[in-house]
matplotlib code that plots the C-alpha trace (Angstrom):
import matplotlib.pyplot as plt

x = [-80.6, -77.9, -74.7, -75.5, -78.7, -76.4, -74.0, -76.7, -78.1, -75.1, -74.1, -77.2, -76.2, -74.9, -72.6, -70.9, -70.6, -68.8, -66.9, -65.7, -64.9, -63.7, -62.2, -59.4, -56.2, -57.8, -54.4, -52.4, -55.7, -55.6, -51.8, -52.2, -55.1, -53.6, -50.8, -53.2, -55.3, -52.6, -51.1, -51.2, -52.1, -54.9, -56.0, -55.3, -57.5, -60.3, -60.9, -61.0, -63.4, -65.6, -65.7, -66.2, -69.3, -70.4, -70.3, -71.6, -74.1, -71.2, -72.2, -69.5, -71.7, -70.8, -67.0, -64.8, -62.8, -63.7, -60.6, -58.4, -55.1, -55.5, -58.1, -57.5, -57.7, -61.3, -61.7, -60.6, -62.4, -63.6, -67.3, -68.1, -67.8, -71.3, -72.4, -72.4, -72.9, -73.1, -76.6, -76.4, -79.1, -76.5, -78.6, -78.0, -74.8, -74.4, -73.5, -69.6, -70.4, -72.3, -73.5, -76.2, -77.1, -76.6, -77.2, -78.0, -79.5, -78.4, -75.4, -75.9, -73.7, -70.5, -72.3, -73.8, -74.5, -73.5, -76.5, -79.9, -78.8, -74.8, -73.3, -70.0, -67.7, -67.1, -64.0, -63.0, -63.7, -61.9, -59.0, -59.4, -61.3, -61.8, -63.4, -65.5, -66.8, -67.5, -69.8, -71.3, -74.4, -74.6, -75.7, -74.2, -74.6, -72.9, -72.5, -71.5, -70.0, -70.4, -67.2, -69.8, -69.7, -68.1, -65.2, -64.3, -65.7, -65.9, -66.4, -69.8, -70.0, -68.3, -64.7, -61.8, -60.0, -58.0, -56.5, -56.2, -55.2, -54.7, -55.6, -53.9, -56.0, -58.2, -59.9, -62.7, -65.4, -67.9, -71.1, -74.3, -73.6, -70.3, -71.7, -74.0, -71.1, -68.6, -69.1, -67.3, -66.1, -65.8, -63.4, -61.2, -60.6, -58.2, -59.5, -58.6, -60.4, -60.8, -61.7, -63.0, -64.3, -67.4, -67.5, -69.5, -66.5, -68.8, -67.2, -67.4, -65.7, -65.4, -64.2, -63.2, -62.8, -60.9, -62.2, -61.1, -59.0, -59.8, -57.0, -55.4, -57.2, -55.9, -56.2, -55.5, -55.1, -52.2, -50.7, -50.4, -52.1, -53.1, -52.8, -51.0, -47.7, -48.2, -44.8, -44.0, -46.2, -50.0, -51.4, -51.4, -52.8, -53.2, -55.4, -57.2, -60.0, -62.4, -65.7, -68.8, -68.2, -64.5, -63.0, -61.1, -59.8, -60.5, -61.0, -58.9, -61.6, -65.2, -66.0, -67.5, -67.5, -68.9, -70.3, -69.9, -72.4, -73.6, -76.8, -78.9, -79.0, -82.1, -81.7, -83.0, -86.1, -84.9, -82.6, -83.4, -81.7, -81.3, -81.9, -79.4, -77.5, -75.1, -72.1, -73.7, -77.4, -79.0, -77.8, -78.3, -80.2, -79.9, -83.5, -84.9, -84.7, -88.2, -89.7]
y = [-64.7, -61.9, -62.2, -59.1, -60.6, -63.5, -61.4, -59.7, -62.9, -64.3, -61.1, -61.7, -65.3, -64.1, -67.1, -67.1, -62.8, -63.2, -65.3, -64.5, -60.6, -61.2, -65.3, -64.0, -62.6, -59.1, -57.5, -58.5, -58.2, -54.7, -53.9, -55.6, -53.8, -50.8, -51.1, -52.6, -49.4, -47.7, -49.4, -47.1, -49.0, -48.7, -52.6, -53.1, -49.7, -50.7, -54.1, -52.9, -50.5, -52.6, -55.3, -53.0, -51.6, -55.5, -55.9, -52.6, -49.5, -47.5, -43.8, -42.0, -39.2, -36.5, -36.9, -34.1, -36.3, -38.5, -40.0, -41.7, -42.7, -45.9, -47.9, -45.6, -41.9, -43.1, -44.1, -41.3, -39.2, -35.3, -34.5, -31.4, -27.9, -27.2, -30.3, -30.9, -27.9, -27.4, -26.2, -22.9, -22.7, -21.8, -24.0, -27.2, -29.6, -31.1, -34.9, -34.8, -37.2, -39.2, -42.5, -44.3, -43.7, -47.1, -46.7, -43.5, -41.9, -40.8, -41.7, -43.4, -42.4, -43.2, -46.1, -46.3, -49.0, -50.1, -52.0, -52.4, -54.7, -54.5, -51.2, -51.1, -48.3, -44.8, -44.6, -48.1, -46.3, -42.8, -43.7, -40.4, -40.1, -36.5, -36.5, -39.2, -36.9, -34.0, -36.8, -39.0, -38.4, -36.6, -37.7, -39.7, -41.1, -43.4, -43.0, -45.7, -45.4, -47.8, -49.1, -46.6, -43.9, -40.7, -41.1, -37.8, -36.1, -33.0, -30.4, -30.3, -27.0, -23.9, -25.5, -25.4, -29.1, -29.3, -32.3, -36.1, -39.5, -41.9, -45.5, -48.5, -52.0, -54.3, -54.0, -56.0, -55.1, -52.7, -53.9, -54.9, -58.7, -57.9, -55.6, -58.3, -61.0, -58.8, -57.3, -53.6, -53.9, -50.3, -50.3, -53.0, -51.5, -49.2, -44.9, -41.7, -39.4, -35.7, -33.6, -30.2, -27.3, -25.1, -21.4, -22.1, -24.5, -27.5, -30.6, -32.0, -35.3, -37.4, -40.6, -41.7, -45.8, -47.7, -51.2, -54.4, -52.5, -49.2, -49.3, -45.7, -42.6, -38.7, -36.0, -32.5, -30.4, -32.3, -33.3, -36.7, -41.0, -42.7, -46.4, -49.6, -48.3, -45.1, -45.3, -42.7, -40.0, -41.2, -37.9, -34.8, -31.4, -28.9, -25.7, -25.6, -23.9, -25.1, -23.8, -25.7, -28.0, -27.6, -31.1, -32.6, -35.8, -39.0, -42.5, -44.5, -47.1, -46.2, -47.1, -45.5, -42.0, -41.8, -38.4, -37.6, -34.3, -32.0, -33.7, -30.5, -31.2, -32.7, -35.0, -33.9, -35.3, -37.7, -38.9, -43.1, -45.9, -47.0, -43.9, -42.6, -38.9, -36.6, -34.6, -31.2, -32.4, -32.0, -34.2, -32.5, -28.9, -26.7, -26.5, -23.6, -21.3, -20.2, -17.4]
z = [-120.4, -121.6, -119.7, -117.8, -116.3, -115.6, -113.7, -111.8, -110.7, -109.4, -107.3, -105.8, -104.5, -100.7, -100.4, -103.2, -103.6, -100.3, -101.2, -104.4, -102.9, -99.8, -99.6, -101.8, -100.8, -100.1, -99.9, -102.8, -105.1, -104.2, -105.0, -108.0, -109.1, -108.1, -110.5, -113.1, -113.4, -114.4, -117.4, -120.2, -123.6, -125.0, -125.7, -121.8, -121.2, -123.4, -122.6, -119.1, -119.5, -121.6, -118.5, -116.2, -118.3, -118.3, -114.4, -113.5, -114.7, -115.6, -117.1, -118.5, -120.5, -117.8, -117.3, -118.8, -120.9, -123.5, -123.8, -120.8, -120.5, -118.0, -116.7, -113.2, -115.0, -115.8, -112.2, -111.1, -113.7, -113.3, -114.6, -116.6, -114.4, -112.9, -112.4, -108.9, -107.4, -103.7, -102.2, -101.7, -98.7, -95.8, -93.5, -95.5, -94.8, -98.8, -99.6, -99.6, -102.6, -104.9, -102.9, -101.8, -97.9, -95.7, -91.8, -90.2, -87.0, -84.4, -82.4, -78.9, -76.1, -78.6, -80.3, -84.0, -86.5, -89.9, -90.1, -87.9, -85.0, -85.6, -83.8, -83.3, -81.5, -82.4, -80.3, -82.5, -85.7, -85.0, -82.4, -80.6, -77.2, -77.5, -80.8, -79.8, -76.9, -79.5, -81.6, -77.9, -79.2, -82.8, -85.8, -88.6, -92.2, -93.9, -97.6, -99.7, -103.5, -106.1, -108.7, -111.3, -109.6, -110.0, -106.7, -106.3, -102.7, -101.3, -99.1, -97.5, -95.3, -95.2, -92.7, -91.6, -91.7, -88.4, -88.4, -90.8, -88.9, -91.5, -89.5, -91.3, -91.8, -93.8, -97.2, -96.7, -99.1, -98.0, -99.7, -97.9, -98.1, -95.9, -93.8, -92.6, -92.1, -91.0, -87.5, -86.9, -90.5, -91.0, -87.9, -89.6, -92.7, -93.7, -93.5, -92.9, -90.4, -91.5, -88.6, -89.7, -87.7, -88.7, -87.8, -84.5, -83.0, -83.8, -85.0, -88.5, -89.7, -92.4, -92.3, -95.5, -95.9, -98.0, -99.5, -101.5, -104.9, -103.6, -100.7, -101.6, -100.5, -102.3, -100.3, -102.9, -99.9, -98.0, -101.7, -99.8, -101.2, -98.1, -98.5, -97.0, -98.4, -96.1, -94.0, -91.3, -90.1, -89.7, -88.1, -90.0, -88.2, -90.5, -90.5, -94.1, -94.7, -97.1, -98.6, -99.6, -102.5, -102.7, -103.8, -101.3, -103.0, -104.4, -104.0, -106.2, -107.1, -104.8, -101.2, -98.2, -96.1, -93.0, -92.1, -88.4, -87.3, -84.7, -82.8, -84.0, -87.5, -88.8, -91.7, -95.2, -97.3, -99.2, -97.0, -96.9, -96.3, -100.4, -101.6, -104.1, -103.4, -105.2, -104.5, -103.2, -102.8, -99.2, -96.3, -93.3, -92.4, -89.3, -87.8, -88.4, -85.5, -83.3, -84.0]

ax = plt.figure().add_subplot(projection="3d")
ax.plot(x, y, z, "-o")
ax.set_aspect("equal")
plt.show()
């Protein structure tokens, strides 16, 4: 058995993947690998890299760079121009980012799910009764990024960003084995909630959420890193307006972004629990209208 078989079959072992990523001091692991990631020397940034290939399916053939300078300029890595473009079809709401979908459906009277058979709270997840009104009973999507994948996310519609609430908390990992042992997780951990308007009033939102050494959250259009060291202002209105595909930010390692929508949209082909998406790809579509 090569090592990476080995690896594979022990992430597979509920118990002890648990345990081994979330038992552990959650917070401290993530400062430290936060100030890890960015040593810059070579040995420390190749080794790095070369364990992280080991543990994961790590593709770097479509980053801009060849060449980083820290273990966290690789996480953070562009790709080459053009290769995530945003569907043009006006009708279509694009994946904010490369992910594969978890829970989705439709939201119940404030209620959703981050797995069949454990809902939790809208009002829990967001903080903000009047945003949970605009969502009661919308739509939602929950997109979940790998360490491998490319962490940068982005603008799905045509917007205007209104207003970011930055909610501190936990960084429990977000993988499928938590999800199951960890009720309302997503409403423990740490996140951001983007609220963005499209051109018909309707409400928009990303929520953003932070996980086990992915605890900081970049936002390009409020020059501003969300994470546990965030001290003073939590709540950020702004009036930004954004068009399809426009980058919004970055997570510093990979995690999750729920997609809060309008209860009109239908969900896309494609569109499975499991099934893999990128950045720009169809998510949502506006029905098409009677004739």
């Amino acid at each position: 058995m090569t090592i990476r078989a080995l690896i594979s079959a022990v992430s597979q072992q509920e118990d002890l993947n648990f345990l081994l990523t979330n038992r552990i001091p959650r917070a401290a692991a993530t400062r430290f690998m936060g100030w890890f990631s960015r040593i810059e020397n070579p040995y420390v940034r190749d080794l790095s890299i070369a364990c992280w290939r080991l543990f994961s399916d790590l593709d770097l053939s479509e980053a801009r760079k060849t060449e980083f300078k820290s273990l966290h300029d690789c996480f953070t890595r562009e790709l080459r121009p053009g290769l995530r473009p945003p569907d043009p079809d006006p009708r279509v709401v694009a994946s904010p980012s490369d992910a594969i979908v978890g829970a989705f459906g439709s939201i119940r009277d404030g209620e959703l799910y981050q797995i069949k058979g454990a809902p939790y709270s809208l009002l829990d997840l967001v903080g903000d009764a009047a945003l949970v009104e605009q969502h009661r009973q919308g739509r939602f999507v929950t997109l979940r990024l790998t360490s491998s994948m490319y962490h940068r996310f982005h603008a799905p519609y045509d917007c205007r960003i209104k207003r970011v609430t930055f909610i501190h908390g936990d960084v429990w990992n977000v993988n499928p084995i938590a999800l199951k042992r960890v009720e309302r997780l997503f409403c423990k951990n740490e996140r951001a909630v983007l609220q963005t308007q499209l051109s018909s009033g309707e409400a928009l939102t990303l929520v953003p959420v932070a996980a086990i050494l992915v605890a900081s959250i970049r936002l390009h259009f409020l020059d501003v890193v969300l994470n546990a060291q965030t001290r003073g202002a939590t709540a950020f209105p702004c009036d930004v307006e954004v068009r399809k595909g426009c980058e919004l930010g970055w997570f510093e390692h990979g995690s999750t972004i729920i997609v809060l929508a309008p209860d009109h949209l239908e969900f896309c082909d494609g569109v499975t629990e499991g099934s893999r998406i990128r950045a720009g790809q169809p998510l949502l579509r506006k029905p098409v209208p009677n004739q």
